[in-house]
C-alpha positions as CSV (number, residue, x, y, z in Angstrom):
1,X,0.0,0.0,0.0
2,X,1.1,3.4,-0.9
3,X,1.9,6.4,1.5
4,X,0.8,8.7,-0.9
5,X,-1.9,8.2,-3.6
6,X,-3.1,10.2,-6.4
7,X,-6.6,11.0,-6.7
8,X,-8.4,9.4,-9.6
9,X,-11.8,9.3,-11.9
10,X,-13.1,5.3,-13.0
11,X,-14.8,4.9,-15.6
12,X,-17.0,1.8,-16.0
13,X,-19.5,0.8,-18.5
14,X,-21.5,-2.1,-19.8
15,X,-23.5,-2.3,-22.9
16,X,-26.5,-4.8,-22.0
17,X,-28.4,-4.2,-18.4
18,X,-28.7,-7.9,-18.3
19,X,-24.9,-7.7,-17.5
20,X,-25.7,-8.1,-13.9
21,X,-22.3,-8.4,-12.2
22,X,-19.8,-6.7,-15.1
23,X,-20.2,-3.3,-13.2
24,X,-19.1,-4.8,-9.9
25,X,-16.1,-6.4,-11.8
26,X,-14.5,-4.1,-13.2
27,X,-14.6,-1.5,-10.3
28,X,-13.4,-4.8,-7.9
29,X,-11.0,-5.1,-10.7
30,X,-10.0,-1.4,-10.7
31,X,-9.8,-1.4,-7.0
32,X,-6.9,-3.6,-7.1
33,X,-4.8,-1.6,-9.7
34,X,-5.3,1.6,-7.9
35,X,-4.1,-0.3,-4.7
36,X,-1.3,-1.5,-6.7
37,X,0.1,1.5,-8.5
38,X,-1.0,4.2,-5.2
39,X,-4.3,5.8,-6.7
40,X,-7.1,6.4,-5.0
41,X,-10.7,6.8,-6.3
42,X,-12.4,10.0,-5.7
43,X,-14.7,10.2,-8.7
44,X,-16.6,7.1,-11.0
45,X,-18.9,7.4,-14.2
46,X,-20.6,4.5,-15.2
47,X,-23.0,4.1,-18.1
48,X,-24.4,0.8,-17.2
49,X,-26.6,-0.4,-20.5
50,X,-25.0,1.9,-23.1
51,X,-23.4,0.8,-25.6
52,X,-19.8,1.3,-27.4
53,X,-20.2,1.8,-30.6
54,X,-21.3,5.5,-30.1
55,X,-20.3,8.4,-27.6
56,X,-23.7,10.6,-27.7
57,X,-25.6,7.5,-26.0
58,X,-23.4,7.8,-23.0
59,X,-24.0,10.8,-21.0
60,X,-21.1,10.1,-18.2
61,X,-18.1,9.6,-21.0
62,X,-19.4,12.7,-22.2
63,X,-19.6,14.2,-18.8
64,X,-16.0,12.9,-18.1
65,X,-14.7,14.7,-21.0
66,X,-16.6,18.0,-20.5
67,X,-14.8,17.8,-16.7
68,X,-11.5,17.5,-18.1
69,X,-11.6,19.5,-20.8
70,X,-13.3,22.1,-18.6
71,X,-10.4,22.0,-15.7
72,X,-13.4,20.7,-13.4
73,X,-11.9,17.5,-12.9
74,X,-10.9,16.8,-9.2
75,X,-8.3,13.9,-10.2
76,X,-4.9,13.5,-11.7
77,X,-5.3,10.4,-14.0
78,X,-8.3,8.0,-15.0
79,X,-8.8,4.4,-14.8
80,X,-10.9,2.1,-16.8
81,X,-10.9,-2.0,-17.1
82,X,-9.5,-2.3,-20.6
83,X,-9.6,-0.6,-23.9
84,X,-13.0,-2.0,-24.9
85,X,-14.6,-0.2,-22.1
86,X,-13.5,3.1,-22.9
87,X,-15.2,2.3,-26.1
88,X,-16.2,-0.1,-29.8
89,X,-15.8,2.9,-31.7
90,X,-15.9,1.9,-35.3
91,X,-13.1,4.5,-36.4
92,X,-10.3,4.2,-34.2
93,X,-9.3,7.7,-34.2
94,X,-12.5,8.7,-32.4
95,X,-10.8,6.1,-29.2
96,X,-7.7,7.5,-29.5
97,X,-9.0,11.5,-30.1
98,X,-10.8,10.9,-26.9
99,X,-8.0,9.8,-24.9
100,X,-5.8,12.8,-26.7
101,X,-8.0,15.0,-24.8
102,X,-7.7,13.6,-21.5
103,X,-3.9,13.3,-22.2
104,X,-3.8,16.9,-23.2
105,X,-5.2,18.2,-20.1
106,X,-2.9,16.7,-18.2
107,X,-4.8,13.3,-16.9
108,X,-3.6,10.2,-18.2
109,X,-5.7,6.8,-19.2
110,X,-4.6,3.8,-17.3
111,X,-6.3,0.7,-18.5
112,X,-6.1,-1.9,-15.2
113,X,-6.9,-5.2,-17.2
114,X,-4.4,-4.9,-20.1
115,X,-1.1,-6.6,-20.4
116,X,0.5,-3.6,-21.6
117,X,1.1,-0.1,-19.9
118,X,-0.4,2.9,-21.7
119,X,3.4,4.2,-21.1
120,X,2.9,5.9,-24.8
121,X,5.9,3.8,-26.3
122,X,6.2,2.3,-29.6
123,X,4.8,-1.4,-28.4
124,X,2.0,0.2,-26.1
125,X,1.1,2.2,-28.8
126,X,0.9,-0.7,-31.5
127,X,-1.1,-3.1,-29.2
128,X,-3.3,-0.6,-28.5
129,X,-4.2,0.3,-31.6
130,X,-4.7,-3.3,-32.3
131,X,-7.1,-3.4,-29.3
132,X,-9.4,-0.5,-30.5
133,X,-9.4,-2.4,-33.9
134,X,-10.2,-6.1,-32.1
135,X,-13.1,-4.0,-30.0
136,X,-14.8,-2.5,-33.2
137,X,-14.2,-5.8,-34.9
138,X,-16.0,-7.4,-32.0
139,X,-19.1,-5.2,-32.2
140,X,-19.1,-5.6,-35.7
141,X,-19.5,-9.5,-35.7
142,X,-21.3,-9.6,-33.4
143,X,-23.7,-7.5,-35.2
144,X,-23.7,-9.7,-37.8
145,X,-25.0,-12.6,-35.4
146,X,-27.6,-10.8,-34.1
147,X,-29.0,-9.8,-37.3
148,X,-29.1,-13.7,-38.0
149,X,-30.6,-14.6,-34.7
150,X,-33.1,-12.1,-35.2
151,X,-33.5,-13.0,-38.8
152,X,-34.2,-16.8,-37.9
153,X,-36.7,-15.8,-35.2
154,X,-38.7,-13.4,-37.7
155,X,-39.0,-16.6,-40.2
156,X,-40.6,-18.8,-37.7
157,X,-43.6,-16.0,-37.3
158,X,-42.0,-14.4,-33.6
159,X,-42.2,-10.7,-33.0
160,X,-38.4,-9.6,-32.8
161,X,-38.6,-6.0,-30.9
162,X,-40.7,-3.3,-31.3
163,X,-44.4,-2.4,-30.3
164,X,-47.5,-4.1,-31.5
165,X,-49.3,-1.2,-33.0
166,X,-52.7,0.2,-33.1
167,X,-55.0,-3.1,-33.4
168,X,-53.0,-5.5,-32.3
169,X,-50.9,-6.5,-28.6
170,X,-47.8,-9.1,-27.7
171,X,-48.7,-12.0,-26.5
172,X,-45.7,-13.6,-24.6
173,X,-45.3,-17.7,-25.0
174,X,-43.5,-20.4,-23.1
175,X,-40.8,-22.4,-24.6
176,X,-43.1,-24.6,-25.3
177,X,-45.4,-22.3,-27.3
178,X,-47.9,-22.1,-24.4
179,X,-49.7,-18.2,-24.2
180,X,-48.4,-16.9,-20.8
181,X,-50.1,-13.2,-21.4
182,X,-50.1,-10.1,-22.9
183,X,-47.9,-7.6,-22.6
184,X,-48.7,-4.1,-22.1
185,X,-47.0,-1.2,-23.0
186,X,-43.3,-0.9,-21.7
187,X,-43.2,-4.3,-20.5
188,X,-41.2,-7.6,-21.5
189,X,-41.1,-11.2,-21.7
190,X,-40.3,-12.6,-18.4
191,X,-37.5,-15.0,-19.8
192,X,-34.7,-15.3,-22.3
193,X,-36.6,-18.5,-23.6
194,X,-40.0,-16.6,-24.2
195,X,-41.0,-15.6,-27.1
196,X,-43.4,-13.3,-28.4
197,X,-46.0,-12.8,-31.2
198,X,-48.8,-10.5,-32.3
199,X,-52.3,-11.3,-31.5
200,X,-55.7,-8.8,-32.2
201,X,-56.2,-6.2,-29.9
202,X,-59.6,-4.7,-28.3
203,X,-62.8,-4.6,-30.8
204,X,-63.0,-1.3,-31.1
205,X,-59.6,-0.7,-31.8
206,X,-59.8,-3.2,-34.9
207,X,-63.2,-1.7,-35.8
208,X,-61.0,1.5,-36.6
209,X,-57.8,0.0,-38.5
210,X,-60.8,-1.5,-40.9
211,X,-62.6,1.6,-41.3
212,X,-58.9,3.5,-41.7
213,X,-58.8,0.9,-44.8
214,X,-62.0,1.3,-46.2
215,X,-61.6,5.4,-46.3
216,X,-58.5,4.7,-48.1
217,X,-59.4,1.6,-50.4
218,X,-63.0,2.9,-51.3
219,X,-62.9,6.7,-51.0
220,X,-59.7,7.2,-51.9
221,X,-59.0,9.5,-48.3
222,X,-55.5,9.8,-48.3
223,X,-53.8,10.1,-44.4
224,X,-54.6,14.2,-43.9
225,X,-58.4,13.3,-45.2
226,X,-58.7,10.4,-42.8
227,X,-57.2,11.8,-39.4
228,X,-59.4,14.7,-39.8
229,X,-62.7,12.7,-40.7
230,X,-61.6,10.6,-37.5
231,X,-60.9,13.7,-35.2
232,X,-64.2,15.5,-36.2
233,X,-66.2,12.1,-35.8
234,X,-64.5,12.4,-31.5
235,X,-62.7,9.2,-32.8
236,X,-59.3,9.0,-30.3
237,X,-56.3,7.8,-31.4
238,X,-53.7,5.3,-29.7
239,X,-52.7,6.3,-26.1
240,X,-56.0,8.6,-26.4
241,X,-55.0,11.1,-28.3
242,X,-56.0,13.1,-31.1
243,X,-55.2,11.0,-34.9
244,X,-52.1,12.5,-36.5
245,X,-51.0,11.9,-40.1
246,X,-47.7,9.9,-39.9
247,X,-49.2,7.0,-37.6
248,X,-52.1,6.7,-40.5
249,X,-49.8,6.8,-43.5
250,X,-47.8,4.3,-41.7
251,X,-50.3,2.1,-40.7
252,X,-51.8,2.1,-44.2
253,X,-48.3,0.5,-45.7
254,X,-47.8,-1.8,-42.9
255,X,-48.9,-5.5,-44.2
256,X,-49.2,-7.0,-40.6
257,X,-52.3,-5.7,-40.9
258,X,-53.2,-8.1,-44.2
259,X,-51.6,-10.9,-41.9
260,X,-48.0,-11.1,-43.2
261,X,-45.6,-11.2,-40.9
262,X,-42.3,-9.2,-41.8
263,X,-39.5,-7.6,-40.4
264,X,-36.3,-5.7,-41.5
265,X,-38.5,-3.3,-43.4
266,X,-35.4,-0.6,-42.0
267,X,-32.1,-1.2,-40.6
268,X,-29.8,0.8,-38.0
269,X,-27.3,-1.3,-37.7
270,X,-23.7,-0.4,-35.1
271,X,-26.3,2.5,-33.8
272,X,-26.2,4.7,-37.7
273,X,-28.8,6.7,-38.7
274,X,-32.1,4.6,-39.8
275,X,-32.9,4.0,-43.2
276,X,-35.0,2.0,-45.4
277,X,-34.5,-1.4,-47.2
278,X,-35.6,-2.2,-50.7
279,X,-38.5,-4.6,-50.5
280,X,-36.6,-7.5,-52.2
281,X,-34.7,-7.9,-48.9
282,X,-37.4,-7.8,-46.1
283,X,-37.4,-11.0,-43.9
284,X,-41.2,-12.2,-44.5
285,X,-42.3,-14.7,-42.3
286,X,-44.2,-17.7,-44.2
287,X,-46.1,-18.0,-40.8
288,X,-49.0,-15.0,-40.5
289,X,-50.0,-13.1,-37.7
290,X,-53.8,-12.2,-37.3
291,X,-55.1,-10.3,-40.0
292,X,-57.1,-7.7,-39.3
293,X,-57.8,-6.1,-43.4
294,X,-58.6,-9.1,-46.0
295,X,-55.6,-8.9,-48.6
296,X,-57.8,-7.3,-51.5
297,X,-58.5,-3.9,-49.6
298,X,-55.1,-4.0,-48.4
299,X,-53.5,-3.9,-52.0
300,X,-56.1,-1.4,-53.3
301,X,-54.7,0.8,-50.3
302,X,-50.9,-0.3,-51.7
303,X,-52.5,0.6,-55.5
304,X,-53.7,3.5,-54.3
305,X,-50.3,4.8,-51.8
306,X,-48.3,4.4,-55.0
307,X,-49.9,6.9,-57.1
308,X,-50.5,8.9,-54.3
309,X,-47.2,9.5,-52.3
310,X,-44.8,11.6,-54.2
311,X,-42.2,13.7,-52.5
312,X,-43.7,17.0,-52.4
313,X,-42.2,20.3,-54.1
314,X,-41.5,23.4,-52.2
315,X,-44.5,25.1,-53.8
316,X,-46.9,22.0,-53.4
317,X,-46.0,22.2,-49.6
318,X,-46.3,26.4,-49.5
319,X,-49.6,26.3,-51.4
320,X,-51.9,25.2,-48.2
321,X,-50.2,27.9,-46.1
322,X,-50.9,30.3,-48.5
323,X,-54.0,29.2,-48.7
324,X,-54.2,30.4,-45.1
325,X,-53.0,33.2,-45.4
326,X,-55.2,34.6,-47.8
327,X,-58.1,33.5,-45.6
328,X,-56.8,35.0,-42.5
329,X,-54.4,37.5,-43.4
330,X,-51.7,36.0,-41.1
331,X,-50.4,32.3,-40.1
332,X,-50.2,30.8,-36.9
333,X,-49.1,27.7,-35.5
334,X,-53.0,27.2,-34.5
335,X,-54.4,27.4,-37.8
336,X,-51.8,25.2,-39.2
337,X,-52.7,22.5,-36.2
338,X,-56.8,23.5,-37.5
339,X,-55.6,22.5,-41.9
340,X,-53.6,19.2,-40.7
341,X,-50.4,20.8,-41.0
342,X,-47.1,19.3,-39.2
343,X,-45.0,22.7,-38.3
344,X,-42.1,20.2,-38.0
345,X,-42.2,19.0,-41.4
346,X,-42.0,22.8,-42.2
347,X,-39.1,23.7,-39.7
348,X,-37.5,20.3,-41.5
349,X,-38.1,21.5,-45.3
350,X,-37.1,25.7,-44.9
351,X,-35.6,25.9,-41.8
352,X,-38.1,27.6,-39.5
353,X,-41.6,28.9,-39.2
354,X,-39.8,32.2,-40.1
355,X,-38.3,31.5,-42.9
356,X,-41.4,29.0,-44.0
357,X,-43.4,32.6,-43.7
358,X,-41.3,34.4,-46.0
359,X,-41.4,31.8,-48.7
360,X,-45.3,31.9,-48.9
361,X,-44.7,35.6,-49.3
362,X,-45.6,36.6,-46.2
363,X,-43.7,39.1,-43.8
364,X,-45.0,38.7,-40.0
365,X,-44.7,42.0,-37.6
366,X,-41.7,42.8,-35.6
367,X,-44.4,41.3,-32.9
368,X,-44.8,37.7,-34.4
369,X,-41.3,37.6,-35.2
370,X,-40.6,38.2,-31.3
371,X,-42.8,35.5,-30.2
372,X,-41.3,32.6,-32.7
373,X,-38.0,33.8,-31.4
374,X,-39.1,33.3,-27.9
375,X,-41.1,29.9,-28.7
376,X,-38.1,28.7,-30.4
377,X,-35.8,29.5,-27.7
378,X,-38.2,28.2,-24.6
379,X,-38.6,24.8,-27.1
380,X,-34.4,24.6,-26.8
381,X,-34.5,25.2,-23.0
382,X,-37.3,22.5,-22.3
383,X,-35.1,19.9,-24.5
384,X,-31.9,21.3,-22.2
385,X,-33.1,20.7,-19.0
386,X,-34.6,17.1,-20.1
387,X,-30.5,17.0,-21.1
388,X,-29.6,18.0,-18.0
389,X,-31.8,15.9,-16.0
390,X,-30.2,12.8,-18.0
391,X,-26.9,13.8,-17.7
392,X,-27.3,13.9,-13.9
393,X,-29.4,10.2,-13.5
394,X,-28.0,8.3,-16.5
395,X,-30.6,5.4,-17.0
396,X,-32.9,6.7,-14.5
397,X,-34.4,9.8,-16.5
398,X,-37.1,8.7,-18.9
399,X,-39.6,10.9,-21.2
400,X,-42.4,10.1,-21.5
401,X,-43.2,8.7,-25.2
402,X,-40.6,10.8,-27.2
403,X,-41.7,14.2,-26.1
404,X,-40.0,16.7,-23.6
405,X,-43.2,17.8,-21.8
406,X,-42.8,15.1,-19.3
407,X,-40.5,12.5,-17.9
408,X,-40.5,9.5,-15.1
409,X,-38.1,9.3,-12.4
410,X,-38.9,6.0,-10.1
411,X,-42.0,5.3,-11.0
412,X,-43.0,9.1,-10.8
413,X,-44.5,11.4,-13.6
414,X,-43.1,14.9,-13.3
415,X,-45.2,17.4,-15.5
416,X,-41.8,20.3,-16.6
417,X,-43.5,23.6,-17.1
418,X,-41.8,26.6,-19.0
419,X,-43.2,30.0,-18.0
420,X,-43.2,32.9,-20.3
421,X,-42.4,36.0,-19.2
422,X,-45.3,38.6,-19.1
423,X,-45.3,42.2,-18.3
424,X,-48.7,43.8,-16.5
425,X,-50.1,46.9,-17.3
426,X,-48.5,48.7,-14.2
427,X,-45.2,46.9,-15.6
428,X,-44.7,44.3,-13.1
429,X,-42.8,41.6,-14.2
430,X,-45.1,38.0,-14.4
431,X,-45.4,34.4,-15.8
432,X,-47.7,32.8,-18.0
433,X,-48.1,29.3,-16.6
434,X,-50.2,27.1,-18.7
435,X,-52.0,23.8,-17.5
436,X,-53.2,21.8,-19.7
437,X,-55.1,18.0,-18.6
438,X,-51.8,16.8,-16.6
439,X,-54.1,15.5,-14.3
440,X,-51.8,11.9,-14.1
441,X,-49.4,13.7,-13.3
442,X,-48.3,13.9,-9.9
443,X,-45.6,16.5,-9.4
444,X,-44.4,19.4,-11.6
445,X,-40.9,21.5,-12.5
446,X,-42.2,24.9,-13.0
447,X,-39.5,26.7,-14.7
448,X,-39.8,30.6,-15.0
449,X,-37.8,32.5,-18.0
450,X,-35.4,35.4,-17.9
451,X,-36.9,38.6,-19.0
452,X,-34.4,38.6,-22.1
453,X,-35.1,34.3,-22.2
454,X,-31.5,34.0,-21.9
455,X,-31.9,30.9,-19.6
456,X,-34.0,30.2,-16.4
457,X,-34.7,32.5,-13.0
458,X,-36.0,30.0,-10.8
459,X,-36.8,26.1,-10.6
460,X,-39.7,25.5,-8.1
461,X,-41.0,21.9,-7.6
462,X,-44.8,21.4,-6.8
463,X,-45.9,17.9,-5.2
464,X,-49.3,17.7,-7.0
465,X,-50.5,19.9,-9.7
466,X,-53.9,18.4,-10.0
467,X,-56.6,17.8,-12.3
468,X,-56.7,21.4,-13.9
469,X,-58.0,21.5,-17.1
470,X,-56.7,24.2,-19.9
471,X,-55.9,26.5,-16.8
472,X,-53.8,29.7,-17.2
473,X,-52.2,31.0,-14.4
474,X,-50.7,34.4,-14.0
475,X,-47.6,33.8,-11.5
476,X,-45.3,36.6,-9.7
477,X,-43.3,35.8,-6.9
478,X,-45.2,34.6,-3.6
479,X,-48.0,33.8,-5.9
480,X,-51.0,31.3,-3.5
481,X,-50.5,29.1,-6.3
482,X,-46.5,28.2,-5.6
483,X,-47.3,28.2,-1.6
484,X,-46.8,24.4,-1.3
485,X,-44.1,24.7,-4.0
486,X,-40.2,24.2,-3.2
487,X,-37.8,26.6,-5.0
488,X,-34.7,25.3,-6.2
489,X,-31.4,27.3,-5.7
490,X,-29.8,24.5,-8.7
491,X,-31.8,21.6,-10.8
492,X,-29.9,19.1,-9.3
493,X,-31.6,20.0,-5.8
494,X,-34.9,17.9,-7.5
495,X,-33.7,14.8,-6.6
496,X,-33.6,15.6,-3.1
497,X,-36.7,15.8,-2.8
498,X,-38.3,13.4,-4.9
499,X,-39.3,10.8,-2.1
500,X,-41.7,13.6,-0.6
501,X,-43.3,14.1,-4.8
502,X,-46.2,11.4,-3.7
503,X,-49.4,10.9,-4.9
């Protein structure tokens, strides 16, 4: 045992969470080789469940590196199991850049389990290399082997990952094929040995997919026409909600519905972007699932899709909005919600609202302009603090399907709220708090802007927002409404007091 040690930073990682004990080993592991050499641990990341192929899927790496290359980092070197945990990085330059950085500012890599000391000599450096190359080439193949697996599961008729969709659930089965019961949403099979497939879902929910079909097959609705014949009609969607028209187009080309079981219809393989595969090399299943359209109206729909669907032109997109505008005189991001339209598929095509304004030939006030500036940047500052929140409980911090409204800590639903600034008549300084059926939701993160919405003034956290429905609230400082509320000096202060945010 050393008289003197050196503080140091571990890093750990594993990339499945069914990796029960790999944590625990490599820390024991890393324990002994700080013992060893005379370091002692002050600091440990871990990304347990993340995977190594990518770095923007593992929030403490990243963390580590902002700390070091920020000259926050309370250590003078940093330890990790072996050159695979520090990362599968397909390009070996991305390993090494990131240890460059660490090595730049002054804190050396050791890795404990190697044979070789990261001494930055000629042999070091050769096996190492030949390490990050061996780790890539390992995620790589074994790629490869899960596609197969996968693959050979999706021929036999199984569901291989993914949710059921409108009209149908998972059933999970026993080894021996036996139905065990039906999953809901967010659950899993119980065992490695289970396996899953699709079974019809509630009546009504079928009675739907079939009448999407007909509109489609019969009438010739394309997806716009048909969520806004369901909408009027008080027909709710999945989860409850209103019909939007990406889940209809999608469901309309999906052909589980006819009964034909097929997977591989996109690929993301070693964590890329996701893209589509030709048709001539989907996995389709000679076993069906249930079928829920007969296979006559579900090719009229396919006939029908293919003249249909053509990528839009700037002008063929602009002409609704101008369509608008001549009816109104001005565009809003309510009348484009009232004609159907997606204001993200706008922001995607030209950039912005802004700019999407200016090519229909329309120039808002200095007033409107304001506002989209503001909405745009309270939109970044709700996806930051989701960031942040991440960043601080890796793994623990989910939102709630895809959007940054809400997330779940332990089993909790917190409602985040971001407040507006408002001036009153007499010029006092107030903020618009909006409530809007978060009724299942049993705390909230009110978040009130800076006057110039440069970031946040204050974090307060309320136990129980309750059932309001489309409530506005006018808040100021000691406002009755924030009298049960905690205010928070930093956002990491939330998490001590999430055991008292009870229903």
């Amino acid at each position: 045992m050393h008289s003197a040690t050196i503080p140091a930073a571990q890093y750990v990682r594993m990339s499945d969470d069914h990796q029960q004990f790999s944590i625990a080993n490599q820390e024991a592991a890393i324990a002994r080789y700080a013992e060893e050499k005379g370091f002692r641990i002050v600091e440990t990341y871990a990304d347990p469940g993340r995977t190594g192929v990518v770095i923007k899927r593992r929030p403490e790496l990243k963390r580590l590196l902002a700390d070091v290359v920020g000259g926050r980092a309370r250590y003078n070197a940093i330890l990790v199991y072996d050159v695979s945990r520090w990362g599968r990085f397909q390009d070996t330059d991305e390993a090494a850049h990131y240890e460059f950085l660490c090595k730049q500012a002054g804190i050396p890599v050791h890795y404990c389990a190697e044979q070789f000391p990261n001494d930055g000599t000629i042999s070091s450096a050769l096996l190492k290399a030949l390490k990050r190359t061996m780790a890539g080439e390992y995620s790589r193949e074994l790629g490869v082997k899960v596609y197969e697996g996968k693959k050979r599961l999706a021929l036999r008729g199984l569901r291989v990952g993914g949710q059921a969709g409108y009209g149908f659930r998972r059933m999970m089965l026993s080894k021996a094929g036996k139905p065990k019961q039906v999953l809901e949403t967010g659950q899993y099979k119980a065992l490695q040995d289970d396996r899953v497939v699709l079974v019809r879902g509630p009546k009504d929910e079928i009675k739907v997919v079939r009448k999407i079909f007909r509109m489609a097959a019969r009438d010739h609705f394309g997806p716009t026409r048909i969520a806004r014949a369901l909408n009027s009609a008080g027909q709710s969607g999945p989860d409850g909600r209103a019909w939007v028209v990406s889940r209809i187009a999608k469901m309309l080309s999906n052909p589980k519905y006819a009964g034909i079981n097929v997977w591989g219809r996109t690929t993301q393989k070693l964590r890329t972007g996701a893209r589509r595969v030709n048709r001539d090399q989907w996995t389709v299943s000679g076993v069906r699932c249930p079928r829920i359209v007969n296979q006559k109206i579900y090719d009229d729909v396919q006939r029908f899709l293919a003249t249909r669907f053509k990528p839009k032109t700037d002008e063929q997109m602009l002409k609704p909005i101008r369509r608008i505008l001549k009816r109104h005189g001005r565009v809003t991001q309510a009348l484009m919600h009232k004609a159907f339209l997606n204001e993200n598929t706008y922001r995607r095509r030209f950039g912005s609202l802004l700019k999407t304004y200016k090519k229909a030939g329309w120039r808002p006030s200095a007033l409107v302009r304001r506002k989209a500036k503001r909405y745009s940047q309270m939109r970044a500052m709700r996806k930051s603090i989701i960031q942040d929140l991440v960043a601080l409980r890796p793994g623990q911090i989910h939102a709630i399907r895809h959007y940054n409204s809400s997330f779940e800590f332990q089993g909790k639903f917190i409602w985040l709220f971001i407040c507006p600034v408002r001036r009153t008549r007499t010029g006092l300084l107030r903020w618009l708090l909006k409530i809007k059926k978060v009724g299942r939701h049993n705390a909230a993160i009110i978040c009130t802007m800076k006057e110039d919405y440069s970031g946040v003034r204050d974090f307060y956290v309320k136990k129980q927002v309750g059932d309001a429905v489309n409530k506005f609230i006018l808040l100021g400082d000691g406002h009755p409404w924030l009298s049960d509320a905690v205010r928070l000096e930093r956002l990491s202060e939330l998490f001590a007091y999430i055991s008292e945010l009870d229903d």
